[in-house]
Structures are given as C-alpha cells and as structure tokens.
C-alpha positions in Angstrom: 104.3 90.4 81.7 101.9 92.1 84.3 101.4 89.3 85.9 105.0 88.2 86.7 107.6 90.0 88.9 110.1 92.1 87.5 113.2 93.6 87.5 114.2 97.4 87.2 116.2 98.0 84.4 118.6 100.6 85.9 118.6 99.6 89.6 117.7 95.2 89.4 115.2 96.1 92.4 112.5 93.8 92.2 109.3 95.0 90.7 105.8 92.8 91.9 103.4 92.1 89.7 101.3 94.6 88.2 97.6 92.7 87.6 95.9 92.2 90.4 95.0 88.4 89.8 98.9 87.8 90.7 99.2 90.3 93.5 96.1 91.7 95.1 98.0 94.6 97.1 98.2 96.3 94.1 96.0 99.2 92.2 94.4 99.2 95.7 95.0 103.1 96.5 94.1 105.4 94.4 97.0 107.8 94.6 99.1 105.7 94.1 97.0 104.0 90.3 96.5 108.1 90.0 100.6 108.8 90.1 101.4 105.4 88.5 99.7 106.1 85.3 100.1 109.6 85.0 104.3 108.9 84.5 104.0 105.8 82.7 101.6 107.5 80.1 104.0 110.3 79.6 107.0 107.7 79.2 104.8 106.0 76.6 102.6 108.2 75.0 104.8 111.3 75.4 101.3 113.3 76.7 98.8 112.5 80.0 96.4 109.8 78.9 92.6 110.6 79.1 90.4 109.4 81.5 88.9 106.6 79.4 92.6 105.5 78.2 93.3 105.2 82.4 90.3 102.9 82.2 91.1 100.6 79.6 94.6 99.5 80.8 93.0 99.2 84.4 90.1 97.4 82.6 93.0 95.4 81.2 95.1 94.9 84.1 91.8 93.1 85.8 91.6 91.1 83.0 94.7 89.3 83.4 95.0 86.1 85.2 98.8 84.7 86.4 
C-alpha cells in the first residue's frame, strides 16, 4: 500500500511511504518524481509512460489518505 512503509524485496531496506498524506517529504522534488516514474513505468508497462499517465498516478498518490 502507498501509504504504508515497505520493505525491499531483494535488500529488506525499508521503503517510506509513497502518498504524501502518510509522508509529506515525499514527491516533493521534481527530479527525483521525474526519475521515480520514469523506471517504475518501464518495470510495469515495459515502455516510458506519457505525460498524462505521470499525472494520473500522482493525481492518485494525492488522493490517498493513511
């Protein structure tokens, strides 16, 4: 859930929550959101996302309250 902490699959590093409701550092610089959804939308659409598909799962992410 996005609004829960994780853990890395791989490495069991902690992973902070991903909506902002639950942890307002993040999606906060825009290199980082830019970098951030560029590899996760090749890992799970297998091509770069669109502008408006960036905007809906940010839209999204907002949305969400812990």
């Amino acid at each position: 859930m996005p609004v829960q902490a994780g853990r890395h699959a791989a490495t069991g590093r902690t992973i902070a929550a991903l909506a902002p409701a639950a942890n307002p550092a993040r999606l906060t610089d825009p290199a980082k959101v830019e970098k951030w959804l560029g590899r996760n939308c090749k890992d799970v659409a297998g091509r770069a996302c669109s502008a408006q598909e960036k905007a809906d799962v940010l839209t999204w992410l907002n949305t969400l309250q812990p």
